[in-house]
C-alpha positions as CSV (number, residue, x, y, z in Angstrom):
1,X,0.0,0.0,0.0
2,X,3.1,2.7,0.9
3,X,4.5,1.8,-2.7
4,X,0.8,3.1,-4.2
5,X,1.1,6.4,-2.2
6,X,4.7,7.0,-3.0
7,X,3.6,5.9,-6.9
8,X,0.7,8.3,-6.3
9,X,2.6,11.2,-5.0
10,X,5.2,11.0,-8.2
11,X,3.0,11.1,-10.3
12,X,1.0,14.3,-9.3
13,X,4.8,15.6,-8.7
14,X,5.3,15.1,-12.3
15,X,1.8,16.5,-13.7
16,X,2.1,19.4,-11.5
17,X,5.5,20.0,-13.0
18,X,4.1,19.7,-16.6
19,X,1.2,21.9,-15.8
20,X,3.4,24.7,-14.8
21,X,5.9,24.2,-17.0
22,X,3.4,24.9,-19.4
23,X,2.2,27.6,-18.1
24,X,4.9,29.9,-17.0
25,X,7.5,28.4,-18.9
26,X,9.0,30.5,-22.0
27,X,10.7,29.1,-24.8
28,X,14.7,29.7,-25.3
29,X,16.2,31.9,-28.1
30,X,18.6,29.7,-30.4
31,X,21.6,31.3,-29.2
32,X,20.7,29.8,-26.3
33,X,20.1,26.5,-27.6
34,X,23.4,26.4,-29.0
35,X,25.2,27.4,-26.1
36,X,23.7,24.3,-24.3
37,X,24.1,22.1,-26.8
38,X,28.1,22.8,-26.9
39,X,28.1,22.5,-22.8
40,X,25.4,19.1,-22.4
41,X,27.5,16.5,-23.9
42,X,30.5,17.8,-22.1
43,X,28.7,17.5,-18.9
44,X,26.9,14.4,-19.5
45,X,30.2,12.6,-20.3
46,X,31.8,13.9,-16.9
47,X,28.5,13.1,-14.8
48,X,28.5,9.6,-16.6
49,X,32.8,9.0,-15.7
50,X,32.1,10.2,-12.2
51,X,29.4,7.6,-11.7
52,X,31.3,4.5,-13.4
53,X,34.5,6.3,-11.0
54,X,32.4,5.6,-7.9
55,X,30.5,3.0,-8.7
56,X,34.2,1.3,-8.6
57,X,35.4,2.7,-5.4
């Protein structure tokens, strides 16, 4: 029954973030975009070596 409420509770966590999201969100510029899309891979890499790193230690 606890696993249904926690299921429960992610759930509304996650429509309440769309709904808002939605609403007050705004859309980037493309110089924006671009700047992220330099930087993401970058960090994804370095999150994804620090994980394997300490998964091993």
């Amino acid at each position: 029954m606890t696993l249904l409420i926690i299921l429960a509770c992610v759930f509304f966590a996650v429509f309440l973030m769309v709904v808002l999201g939605e609403r007050f969100g705004k859309p980037m510029s493309e110089e924006q975009q671009r700047k992220y899309s330099k930087i993401l891979p970058i960090l994804v890499f370095v999150l994804i070596g620090a994980a394997i790193i300490k998964a091993f230690i």
